[in-house]
C-alpha positions as YAML, in Angstrom:
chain: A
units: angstrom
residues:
- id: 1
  name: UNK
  ca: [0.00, 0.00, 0.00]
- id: 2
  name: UNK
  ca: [2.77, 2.30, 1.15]
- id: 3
  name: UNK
  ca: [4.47, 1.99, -2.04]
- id: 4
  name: UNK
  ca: [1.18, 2.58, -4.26]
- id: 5
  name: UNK
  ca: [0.96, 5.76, -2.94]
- id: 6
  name: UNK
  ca: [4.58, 6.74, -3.08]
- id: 7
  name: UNK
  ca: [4.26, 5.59, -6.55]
- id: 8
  name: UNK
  ca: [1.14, 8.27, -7.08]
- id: 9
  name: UNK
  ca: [2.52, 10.83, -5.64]
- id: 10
  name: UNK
  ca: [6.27, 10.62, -7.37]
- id: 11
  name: UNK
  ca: [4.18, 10.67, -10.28]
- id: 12
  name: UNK
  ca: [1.74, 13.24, -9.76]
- id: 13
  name: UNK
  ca: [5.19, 15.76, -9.10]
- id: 14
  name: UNK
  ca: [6.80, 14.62, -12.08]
- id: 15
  name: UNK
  ca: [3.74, 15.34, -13.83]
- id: 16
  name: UNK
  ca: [3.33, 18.91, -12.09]
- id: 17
  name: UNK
  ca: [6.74, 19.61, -12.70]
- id: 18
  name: UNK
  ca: [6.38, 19.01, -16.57]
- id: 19
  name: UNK
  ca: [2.90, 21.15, -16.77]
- id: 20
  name: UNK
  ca: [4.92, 24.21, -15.25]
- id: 21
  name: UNK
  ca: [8.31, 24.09, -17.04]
- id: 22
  name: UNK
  ca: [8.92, 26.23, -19.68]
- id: 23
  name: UNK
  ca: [10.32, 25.24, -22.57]
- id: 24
  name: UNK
  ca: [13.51, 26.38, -23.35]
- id: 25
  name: UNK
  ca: [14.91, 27.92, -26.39]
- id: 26
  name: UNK
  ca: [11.56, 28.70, -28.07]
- id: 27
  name: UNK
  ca: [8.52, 30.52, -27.74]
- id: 28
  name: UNK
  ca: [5.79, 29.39, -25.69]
- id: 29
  name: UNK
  ca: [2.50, 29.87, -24.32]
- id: 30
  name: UNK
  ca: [0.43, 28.54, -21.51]
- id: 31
  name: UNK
  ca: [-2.33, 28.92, -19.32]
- id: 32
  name: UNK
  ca: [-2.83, 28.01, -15.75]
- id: 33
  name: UNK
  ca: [-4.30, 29.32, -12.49]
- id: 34
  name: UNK
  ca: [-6.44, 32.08, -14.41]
- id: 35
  name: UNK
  ca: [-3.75, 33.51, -15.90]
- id: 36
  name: UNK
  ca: [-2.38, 33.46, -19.77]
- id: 37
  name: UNK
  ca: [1.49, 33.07, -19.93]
- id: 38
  name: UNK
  ca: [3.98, 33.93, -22.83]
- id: 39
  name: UNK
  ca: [7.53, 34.06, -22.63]
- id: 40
  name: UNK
  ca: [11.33, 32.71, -24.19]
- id: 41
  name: UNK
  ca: [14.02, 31.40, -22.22]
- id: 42
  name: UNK
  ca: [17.38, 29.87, -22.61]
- id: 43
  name: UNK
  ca: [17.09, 27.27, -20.53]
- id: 44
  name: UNK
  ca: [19.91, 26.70, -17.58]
- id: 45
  name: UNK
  ca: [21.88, 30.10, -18.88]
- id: 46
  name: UNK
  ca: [19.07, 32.00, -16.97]
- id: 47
  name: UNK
  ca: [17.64, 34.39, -19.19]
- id: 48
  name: UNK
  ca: [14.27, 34.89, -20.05]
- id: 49
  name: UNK
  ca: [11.52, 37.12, -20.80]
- id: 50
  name: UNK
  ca: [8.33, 36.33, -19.09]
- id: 51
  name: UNK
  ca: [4.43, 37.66, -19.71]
- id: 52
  name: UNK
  ca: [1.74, 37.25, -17.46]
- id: 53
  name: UNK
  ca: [-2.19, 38.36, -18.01]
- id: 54
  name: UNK
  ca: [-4.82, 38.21, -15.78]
- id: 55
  name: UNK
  ca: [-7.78, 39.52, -15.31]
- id: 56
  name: UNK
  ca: [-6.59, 41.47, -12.95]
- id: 57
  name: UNK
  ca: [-2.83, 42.58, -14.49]
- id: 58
  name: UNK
  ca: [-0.49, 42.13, -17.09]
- id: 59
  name: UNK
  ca: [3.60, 42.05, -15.95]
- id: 60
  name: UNK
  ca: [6.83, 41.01, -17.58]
- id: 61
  name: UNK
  ca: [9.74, 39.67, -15.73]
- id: 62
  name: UNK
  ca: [13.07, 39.99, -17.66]
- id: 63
  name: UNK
  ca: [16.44, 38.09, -16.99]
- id: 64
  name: UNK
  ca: [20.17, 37.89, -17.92]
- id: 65
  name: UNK
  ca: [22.20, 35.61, -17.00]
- id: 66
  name: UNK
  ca: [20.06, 35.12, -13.53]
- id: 67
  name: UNK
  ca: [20.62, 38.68, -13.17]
- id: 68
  name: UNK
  ca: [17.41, 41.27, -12.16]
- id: 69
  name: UNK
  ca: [17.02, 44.68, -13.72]
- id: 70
  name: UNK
  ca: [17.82, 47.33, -10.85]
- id: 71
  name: UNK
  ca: [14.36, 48.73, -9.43]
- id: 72
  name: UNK
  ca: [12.77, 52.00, -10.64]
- id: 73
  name: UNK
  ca: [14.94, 51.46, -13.64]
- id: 74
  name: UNK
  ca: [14.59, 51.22, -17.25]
- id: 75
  name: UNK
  ca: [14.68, 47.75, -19.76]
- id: 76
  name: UNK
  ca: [15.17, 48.54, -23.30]
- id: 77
  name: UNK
  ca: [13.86, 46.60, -26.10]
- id: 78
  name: UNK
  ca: [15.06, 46.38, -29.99]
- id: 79
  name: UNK
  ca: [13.64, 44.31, -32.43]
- id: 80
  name: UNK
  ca: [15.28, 43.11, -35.29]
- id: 81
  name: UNK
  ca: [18.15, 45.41, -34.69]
- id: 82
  name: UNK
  ca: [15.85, 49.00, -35.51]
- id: 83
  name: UNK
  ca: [17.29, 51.24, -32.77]
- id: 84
  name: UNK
  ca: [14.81, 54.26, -34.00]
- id: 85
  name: UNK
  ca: [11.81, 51.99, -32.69]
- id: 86
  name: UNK
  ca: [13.79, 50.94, -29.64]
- id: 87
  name: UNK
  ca: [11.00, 50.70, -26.47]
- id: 88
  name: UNK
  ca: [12.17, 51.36, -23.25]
- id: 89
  name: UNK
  ca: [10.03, 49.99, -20.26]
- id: 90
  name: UNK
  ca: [10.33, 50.57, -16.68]
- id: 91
  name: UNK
  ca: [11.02, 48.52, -13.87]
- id: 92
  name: UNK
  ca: [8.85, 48.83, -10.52]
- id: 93
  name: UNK
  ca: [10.21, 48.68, -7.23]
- id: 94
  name: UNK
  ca: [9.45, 44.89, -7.32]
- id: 95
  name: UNK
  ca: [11.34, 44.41, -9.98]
- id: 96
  name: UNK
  ca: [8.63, 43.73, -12.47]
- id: 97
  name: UNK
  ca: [7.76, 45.67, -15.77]
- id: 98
  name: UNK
  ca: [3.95, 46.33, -14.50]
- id: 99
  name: UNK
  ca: [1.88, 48.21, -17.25]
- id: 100
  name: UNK
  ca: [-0.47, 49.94, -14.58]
- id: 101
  name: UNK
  ca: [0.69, 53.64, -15.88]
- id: 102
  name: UNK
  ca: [0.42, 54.82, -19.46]
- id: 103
  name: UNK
  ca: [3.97, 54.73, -20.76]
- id: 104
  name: UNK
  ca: [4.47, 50.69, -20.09]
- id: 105
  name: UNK
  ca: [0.89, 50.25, -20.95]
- id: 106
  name: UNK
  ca: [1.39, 51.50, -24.77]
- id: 107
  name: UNK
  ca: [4.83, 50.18, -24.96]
- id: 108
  name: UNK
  ca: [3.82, 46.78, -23.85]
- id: 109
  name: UNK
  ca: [1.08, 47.11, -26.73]
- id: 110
  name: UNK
  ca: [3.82, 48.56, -29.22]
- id: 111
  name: UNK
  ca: [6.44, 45.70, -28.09]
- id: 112
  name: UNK
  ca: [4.21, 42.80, -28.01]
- id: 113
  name: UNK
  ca: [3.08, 43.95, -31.93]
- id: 114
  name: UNK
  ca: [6.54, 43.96, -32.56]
- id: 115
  name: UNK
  ca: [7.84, 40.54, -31.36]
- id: 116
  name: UNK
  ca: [5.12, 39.47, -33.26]
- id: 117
  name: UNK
  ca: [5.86, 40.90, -36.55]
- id: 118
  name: UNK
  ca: [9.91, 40.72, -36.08]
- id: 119
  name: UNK
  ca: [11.34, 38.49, -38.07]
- id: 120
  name: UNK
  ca: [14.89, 37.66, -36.83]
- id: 121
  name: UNK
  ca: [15.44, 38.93, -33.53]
- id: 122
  name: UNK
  ca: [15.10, 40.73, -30.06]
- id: 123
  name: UNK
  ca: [17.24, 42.25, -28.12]
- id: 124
  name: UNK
  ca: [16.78, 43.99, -24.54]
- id: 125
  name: UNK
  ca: [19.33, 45.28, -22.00]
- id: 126
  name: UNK
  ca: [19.39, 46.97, -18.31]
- id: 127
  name: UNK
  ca: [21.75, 47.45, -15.68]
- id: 128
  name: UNK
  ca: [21.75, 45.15, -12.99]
- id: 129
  name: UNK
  ca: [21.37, 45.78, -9.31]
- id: 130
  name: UNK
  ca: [24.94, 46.09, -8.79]
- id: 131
  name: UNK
  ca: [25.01, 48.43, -11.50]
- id: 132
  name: UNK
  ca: [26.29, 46.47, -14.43]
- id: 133
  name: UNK
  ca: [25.29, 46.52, -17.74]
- id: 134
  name: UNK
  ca: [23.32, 43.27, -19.34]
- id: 135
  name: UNK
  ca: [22.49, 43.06, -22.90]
- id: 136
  name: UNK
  ca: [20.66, 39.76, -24.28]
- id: 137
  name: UNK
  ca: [19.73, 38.35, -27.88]
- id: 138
  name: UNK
  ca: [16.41, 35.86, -28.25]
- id: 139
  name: UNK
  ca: [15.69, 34.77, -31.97]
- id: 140
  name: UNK
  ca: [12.15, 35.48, -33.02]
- id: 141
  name: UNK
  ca: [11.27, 32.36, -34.75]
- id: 142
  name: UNK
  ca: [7.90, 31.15, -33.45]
- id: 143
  name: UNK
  ca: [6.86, 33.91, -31.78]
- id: 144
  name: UNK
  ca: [4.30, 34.99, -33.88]
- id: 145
  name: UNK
  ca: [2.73, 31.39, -32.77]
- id: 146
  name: UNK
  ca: [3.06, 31.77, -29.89]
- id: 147
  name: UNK
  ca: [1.65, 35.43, -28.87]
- id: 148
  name: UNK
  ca: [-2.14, 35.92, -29.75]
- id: 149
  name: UNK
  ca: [-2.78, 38.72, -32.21]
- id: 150
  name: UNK
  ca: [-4.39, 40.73, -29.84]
- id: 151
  name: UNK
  ca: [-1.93, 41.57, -26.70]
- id: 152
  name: UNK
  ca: [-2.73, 41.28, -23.47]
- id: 153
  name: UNK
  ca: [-5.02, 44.36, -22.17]
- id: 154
  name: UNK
  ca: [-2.42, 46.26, -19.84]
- id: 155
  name: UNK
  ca: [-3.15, 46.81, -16.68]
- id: 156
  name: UNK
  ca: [-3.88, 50.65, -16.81]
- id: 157
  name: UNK
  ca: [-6.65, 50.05, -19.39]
- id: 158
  name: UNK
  ca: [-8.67, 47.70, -17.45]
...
């Protein structure tokens, strides 16, 4: 009996463990809890960008190398390399990208547009909490599958 239900439960956590990872090195889309989630990562090299929409809010998370942006700072975005279009969002002091003020609300529109129509890549830097610069590179392939057509209603407009 004992080992019936260790059996169950070892595979009731491998199976919860597989329904939250992310895949890594492509763009992905899932749903759980209420809330719609999009995002890339690169697997064990720790850097990621992460979208969450509720109901309630819509949020990014963005990583390098395991590394944070510094709060009350500022994440810049480039897709496919066109620096005149750059978007620059800004970090909260919980170190999210919340869009629950107008500027991040039509960026994240503007940006989310963008990864979907970019065709080869994009790009997004901050500095740190220790003050160091971070730049990253994701490729763009799939993303278009990935993100609805219609973003995620920010925060500020609902």
């Amino acid at each position: 009996m004992v080992r019936k239900v260790s059996l169950v439960f070892g595979t009731m956590a491998l199976m919860a463990g597989m329904v939250h990872a992310e895949p890594a090195n492509r763009w992905w889309a899932g749903f759980g809890q209420g809330t719609f989630e999009y995002g890339y990562n690169d697997g064990s090299l720790g850097s990621g960008i992460y979208i969450w929409c509720s109901e309630v809010e819509t949020n990014m998370l963005v990583t390098i190398n395991n590394a944070e942006p510094r709060l009350t700072s500022k994440v810049r975005f480039i897709v496919d390399g066109d620096k005149e279009n750059a978007v620059d969002m800004y970090v909260d002091g919980s170190g999210k990208i919340a869009t629950n003020f107008h500027v991040n609300a039509d960026n994240f529109t503007f940006l989310w547009k963008a990864l979907r129509a970019g065709k080869k890549s994009v790009s997004y830097s901050f500095s740190d909490k220790e003050g160091r610069e971070r730049f990253k590179e994701f490729p763009l392939k799939g993303s278009a599958n990935a993100l609805p057509t219609e973003a995620c209603v920010p925060t500020f407009y609902k």
